[in-house]
ROMAR-631975 format. One record per atom (N, C-alpha, C): residue number from 1; residue in three letters; atom name; x, y negated, z. Coordinates in steps of 0.001 Angstrom, whole numbers, plus 500000, padded with zeros to 6 digits. Layout:
// residues N
+-----+-----+------+--------+--------+--------+
:   n : res : atom :      X :      Y :      Z :
+-----+-----+------+--------+--------+--------+
: NUM : Ala :   CA :      X :      Y :      Z :
...
+-----+-----+------+--------+--------+--------+
This chain:
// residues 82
+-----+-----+------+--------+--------+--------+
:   n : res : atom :      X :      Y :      Z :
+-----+-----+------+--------+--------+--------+
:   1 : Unk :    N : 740852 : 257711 : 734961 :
:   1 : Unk :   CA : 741746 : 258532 : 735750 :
:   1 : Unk :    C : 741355 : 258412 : 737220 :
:   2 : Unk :    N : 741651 : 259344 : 737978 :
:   2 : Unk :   CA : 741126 : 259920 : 739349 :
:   2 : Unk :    C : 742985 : 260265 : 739931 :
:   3 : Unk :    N : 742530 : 259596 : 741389 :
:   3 : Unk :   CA : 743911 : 259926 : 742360 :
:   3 : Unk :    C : 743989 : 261114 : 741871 :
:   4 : Unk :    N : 742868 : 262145 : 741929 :
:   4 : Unk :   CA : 743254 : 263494 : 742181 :
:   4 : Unk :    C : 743614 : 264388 : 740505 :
:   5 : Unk :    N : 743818 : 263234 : 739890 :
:   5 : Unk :   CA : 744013 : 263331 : 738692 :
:   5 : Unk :    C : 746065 : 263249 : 738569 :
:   6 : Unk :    N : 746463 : 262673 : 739348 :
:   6 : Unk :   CA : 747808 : 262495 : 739556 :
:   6 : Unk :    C : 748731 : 263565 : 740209 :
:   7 : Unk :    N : 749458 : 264254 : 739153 :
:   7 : Unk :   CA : 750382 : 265099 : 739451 :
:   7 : Unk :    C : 751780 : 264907 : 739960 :
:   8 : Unk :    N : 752355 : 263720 : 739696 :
:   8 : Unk :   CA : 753784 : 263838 : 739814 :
:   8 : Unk :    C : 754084 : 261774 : 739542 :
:   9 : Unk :    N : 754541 : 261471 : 740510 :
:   9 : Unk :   CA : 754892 : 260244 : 740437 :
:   9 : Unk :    C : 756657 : 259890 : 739911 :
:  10 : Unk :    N : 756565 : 258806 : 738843 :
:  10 : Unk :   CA : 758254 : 258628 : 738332 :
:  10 : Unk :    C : 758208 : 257565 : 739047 :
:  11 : Unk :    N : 759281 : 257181 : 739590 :
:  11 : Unk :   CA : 759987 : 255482 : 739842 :
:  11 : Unk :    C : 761099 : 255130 : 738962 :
:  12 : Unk :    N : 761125 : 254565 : 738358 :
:  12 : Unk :   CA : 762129 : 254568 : 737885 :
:  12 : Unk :    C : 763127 : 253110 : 738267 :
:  13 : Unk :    N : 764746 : 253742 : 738648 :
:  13 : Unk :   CA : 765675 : 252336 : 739519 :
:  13 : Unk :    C : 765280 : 253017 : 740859 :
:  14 : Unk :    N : 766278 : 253362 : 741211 :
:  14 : Unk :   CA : 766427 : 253490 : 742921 :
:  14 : Unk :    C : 767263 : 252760 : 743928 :
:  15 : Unk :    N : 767259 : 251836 : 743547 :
:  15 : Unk :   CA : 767452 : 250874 : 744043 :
:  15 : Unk :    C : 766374 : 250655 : 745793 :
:  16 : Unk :    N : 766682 : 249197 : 746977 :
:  16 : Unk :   CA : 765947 : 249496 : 747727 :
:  16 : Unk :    C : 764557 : 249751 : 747554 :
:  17 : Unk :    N : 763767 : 248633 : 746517 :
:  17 : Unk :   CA : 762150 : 249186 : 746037 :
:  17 : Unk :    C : 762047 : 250233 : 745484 :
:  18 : Unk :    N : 762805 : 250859 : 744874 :
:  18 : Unk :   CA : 762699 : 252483 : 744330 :
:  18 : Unk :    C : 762353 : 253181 : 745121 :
:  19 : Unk :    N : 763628 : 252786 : 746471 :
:  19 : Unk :   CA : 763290 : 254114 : 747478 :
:  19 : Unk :    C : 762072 : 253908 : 748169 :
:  20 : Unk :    N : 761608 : 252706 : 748252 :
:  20 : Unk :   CA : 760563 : 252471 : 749260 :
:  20 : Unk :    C : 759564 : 252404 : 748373 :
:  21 : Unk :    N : 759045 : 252727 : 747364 :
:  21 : Unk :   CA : 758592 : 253171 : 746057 :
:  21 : Unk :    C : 758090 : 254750 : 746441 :
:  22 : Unk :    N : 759086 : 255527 : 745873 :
:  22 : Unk :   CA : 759342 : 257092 : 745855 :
:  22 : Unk :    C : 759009 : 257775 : 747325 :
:  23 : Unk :    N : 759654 : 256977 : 748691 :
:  23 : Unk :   CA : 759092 : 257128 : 749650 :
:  23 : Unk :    C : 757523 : 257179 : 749919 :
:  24 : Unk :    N : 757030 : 256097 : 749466 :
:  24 : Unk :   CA : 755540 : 255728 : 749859 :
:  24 : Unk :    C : 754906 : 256692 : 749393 :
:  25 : Unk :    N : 754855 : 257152 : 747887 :
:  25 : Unk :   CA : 754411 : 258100 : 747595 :
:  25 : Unk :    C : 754139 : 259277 : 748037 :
:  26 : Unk :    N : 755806 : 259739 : 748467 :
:  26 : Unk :   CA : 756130 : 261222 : 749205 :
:  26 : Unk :    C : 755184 : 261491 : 750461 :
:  27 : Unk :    N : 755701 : 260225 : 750904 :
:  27 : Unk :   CA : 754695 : 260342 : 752423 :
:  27 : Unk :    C : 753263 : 260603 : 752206 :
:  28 : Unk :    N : 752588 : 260368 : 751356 :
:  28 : Unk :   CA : 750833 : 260377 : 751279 :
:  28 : Unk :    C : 750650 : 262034 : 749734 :
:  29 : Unk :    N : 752348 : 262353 : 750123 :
:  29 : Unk :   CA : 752579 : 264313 : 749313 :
:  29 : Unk :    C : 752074 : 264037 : 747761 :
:  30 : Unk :    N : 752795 : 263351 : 747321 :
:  30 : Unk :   CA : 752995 : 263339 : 746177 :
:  30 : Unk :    C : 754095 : 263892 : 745246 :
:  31 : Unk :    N : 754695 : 265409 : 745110 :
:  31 : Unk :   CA : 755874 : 265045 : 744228 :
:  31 : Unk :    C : 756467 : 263587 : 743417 :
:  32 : Unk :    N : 757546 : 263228 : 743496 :
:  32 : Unk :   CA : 758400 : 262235 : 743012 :
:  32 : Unk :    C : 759672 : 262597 : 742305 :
:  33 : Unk :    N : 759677 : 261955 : 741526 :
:  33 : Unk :   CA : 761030 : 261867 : 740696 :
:  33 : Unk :    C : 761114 : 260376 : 740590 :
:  34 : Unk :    N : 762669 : 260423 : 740720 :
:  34 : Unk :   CA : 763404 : 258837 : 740755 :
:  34 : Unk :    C : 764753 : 258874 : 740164 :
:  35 : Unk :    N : 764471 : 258378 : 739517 :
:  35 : Unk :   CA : 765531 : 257828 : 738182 :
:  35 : Unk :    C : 766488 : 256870 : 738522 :
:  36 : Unk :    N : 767625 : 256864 : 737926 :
:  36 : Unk :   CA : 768315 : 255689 : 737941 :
:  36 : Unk :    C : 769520 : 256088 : 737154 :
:  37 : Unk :    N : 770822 : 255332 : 736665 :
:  37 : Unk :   CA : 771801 : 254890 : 735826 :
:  37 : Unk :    C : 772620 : 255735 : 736859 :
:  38 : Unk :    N : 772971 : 254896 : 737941 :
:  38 : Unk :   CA : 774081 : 255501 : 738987 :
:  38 : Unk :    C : 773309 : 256906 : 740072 :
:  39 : Unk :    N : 774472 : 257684 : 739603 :
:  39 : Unk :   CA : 773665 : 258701 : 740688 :
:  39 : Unk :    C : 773890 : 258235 : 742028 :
:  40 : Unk :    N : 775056 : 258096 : 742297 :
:  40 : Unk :   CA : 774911 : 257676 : 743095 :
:  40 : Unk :    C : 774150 : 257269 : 744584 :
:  41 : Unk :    N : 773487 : 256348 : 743648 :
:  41 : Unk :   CA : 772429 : 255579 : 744537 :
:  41 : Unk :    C : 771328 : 255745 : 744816 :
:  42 : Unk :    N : 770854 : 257537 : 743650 :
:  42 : Unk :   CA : 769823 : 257883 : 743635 :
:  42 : Unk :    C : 769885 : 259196 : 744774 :
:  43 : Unk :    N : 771228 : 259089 : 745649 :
:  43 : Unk :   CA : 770700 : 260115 : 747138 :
:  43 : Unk :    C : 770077 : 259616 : 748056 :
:  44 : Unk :    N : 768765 : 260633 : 748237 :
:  44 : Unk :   CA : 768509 : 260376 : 749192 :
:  44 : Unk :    C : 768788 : 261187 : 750940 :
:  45 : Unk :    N : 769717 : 262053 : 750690 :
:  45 : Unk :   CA : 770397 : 262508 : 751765 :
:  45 : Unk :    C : 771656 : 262599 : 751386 :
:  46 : Unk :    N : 772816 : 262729 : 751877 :
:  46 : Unk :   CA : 772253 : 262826 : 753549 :
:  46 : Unk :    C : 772507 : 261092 : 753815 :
:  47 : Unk :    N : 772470 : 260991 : 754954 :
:  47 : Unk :   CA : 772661 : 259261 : 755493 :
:  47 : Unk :    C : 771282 : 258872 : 755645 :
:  48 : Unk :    N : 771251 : 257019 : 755641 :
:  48 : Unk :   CA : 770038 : 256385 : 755874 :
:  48 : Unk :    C : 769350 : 255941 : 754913 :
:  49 : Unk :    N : 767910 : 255751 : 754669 :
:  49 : Unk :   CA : 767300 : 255662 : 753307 :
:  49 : Unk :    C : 767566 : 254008 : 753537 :
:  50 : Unk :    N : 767520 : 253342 : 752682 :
:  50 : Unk :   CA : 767031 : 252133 : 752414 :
:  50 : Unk :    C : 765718 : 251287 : 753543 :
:  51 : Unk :    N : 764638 : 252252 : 753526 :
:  51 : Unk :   CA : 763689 : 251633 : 754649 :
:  51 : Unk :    C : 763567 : 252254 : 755597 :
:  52 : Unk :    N : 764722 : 253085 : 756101 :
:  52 : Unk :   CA : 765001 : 253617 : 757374 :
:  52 : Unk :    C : 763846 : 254789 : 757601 :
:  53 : Unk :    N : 763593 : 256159 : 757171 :
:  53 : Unk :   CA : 762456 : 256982 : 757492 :
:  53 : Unk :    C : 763229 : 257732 : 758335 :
:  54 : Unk :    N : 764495 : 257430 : 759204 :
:  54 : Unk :   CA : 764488 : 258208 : 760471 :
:  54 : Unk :    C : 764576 : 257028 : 761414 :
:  55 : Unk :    N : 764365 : 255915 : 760890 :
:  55 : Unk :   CA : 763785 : 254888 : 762491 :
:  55 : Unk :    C : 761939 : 255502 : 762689 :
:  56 : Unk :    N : 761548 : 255417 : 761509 :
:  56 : Unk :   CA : 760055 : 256143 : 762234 :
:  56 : Unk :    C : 760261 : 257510 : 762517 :
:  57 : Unk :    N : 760722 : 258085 : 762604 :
:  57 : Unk :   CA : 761184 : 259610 : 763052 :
:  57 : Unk :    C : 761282 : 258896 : 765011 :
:  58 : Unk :    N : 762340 : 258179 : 764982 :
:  58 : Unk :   CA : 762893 : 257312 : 765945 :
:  58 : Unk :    C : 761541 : 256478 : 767029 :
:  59 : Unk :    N : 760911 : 255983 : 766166 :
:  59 : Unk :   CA : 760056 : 255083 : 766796 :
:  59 : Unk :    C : 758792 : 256224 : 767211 :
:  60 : Unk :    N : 758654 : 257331 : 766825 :
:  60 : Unk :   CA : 757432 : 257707 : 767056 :
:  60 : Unk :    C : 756362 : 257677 : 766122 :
:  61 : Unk :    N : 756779 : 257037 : 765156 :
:  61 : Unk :   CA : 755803 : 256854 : 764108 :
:  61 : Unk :    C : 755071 : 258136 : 763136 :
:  62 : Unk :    N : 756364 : 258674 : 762897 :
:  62 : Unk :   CA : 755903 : 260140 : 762054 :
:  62 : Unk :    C : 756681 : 261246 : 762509 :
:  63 : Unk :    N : 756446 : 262348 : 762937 :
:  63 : Unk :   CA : 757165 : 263306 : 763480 :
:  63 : Unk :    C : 758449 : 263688 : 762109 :
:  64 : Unk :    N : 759709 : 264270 : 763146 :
:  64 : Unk :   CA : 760843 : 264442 : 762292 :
:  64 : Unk :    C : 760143 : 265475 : 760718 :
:  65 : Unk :    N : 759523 : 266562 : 761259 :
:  65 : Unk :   CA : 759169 : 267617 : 760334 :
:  65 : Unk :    C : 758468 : 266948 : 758576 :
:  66 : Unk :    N : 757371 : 265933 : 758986 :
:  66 : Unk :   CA : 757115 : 265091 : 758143 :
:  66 : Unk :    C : 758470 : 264270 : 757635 :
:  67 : Unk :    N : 758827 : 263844 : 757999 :
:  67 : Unk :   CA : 760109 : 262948 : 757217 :
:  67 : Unk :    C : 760738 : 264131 : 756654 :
:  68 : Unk :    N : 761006 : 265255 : 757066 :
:  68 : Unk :   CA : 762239 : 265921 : 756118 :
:  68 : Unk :    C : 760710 : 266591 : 755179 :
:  69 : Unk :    N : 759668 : 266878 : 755239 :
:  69 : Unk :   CA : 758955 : 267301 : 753835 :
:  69 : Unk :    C : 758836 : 266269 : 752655 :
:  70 : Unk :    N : 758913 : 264828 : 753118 :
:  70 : Unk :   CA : 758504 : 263754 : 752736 :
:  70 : Unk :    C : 759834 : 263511 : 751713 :
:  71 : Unk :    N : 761121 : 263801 : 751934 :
:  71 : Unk :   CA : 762276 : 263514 : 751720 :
:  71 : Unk :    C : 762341 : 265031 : 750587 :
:  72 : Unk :    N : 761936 : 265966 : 751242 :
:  72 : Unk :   CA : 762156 : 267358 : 750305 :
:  72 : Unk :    C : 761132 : 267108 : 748811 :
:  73 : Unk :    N : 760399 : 265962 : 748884 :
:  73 : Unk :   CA : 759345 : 265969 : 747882 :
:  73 : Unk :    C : 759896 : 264714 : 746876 :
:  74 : Unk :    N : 760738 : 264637 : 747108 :
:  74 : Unk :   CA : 761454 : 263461 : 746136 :
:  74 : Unk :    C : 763075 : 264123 : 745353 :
:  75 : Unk :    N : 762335 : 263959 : 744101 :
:  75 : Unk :   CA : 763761 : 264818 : 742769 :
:  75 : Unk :    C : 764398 : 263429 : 742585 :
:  76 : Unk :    N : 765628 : 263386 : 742027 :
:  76 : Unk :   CA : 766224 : 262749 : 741729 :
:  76 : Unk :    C : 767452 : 263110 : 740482 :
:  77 : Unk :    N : 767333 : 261859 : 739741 :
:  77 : Unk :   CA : 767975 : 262308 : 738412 :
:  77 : Unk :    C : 768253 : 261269 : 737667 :
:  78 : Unk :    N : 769375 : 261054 : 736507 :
:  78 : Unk :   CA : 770361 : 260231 : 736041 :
:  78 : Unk :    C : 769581 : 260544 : 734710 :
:  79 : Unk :    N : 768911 : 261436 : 734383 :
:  79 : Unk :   CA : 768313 : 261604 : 732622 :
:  79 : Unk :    C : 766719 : 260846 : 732939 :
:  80 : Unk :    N : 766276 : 260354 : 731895 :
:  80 : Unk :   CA : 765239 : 259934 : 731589 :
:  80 : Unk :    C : 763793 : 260574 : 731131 :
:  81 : Unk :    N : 764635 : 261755 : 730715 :
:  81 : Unk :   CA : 763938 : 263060 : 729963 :
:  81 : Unk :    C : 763240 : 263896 : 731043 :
:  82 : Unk :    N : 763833 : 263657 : 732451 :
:  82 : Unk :   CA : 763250 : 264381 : 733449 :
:  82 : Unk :    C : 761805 : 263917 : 733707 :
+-----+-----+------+--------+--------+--------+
């Protein structure tokens, strides 16, 4: 298998390593899906993520536009089947 062989990344548990999981991915434009029991916990808007991707918005690190594509590229879902 080849990176460019990779279509679609699962995490499954979104929990804080989930998000910073599902994040890492997004950021380097990977579609994501992230799973978990409680929906809950599987938003990632609105509010603050787990590893903070509007302190690097904040710090200068990645422009705002990137964080909200990065954030638009992550599904989230309570079925397993997804």
């Amino acid at each position: 298998m080849r990176l460019e062989d990779i279509k679609r990344i699962g995490v499954v548990g979104a929990g804080t390593m989930g998000h910073g999981i599902a994040i890492s991915f997004a950021l380097w434009g990977y579609p994501v899906i992230m799973r978990d029991l409680n929906e809950e916990i599987t938003r990632t808007e609105p509010g603050p993520d787990p590893i903070q991707l509007g302190a690097f918005v904040e710090e200068e690190v990645i422009p705002r536009r990137q964080a909200e594509q990065t954030l638009a590229r992550i599904q989230t879902t309570t079925d397993l089947a997804a």
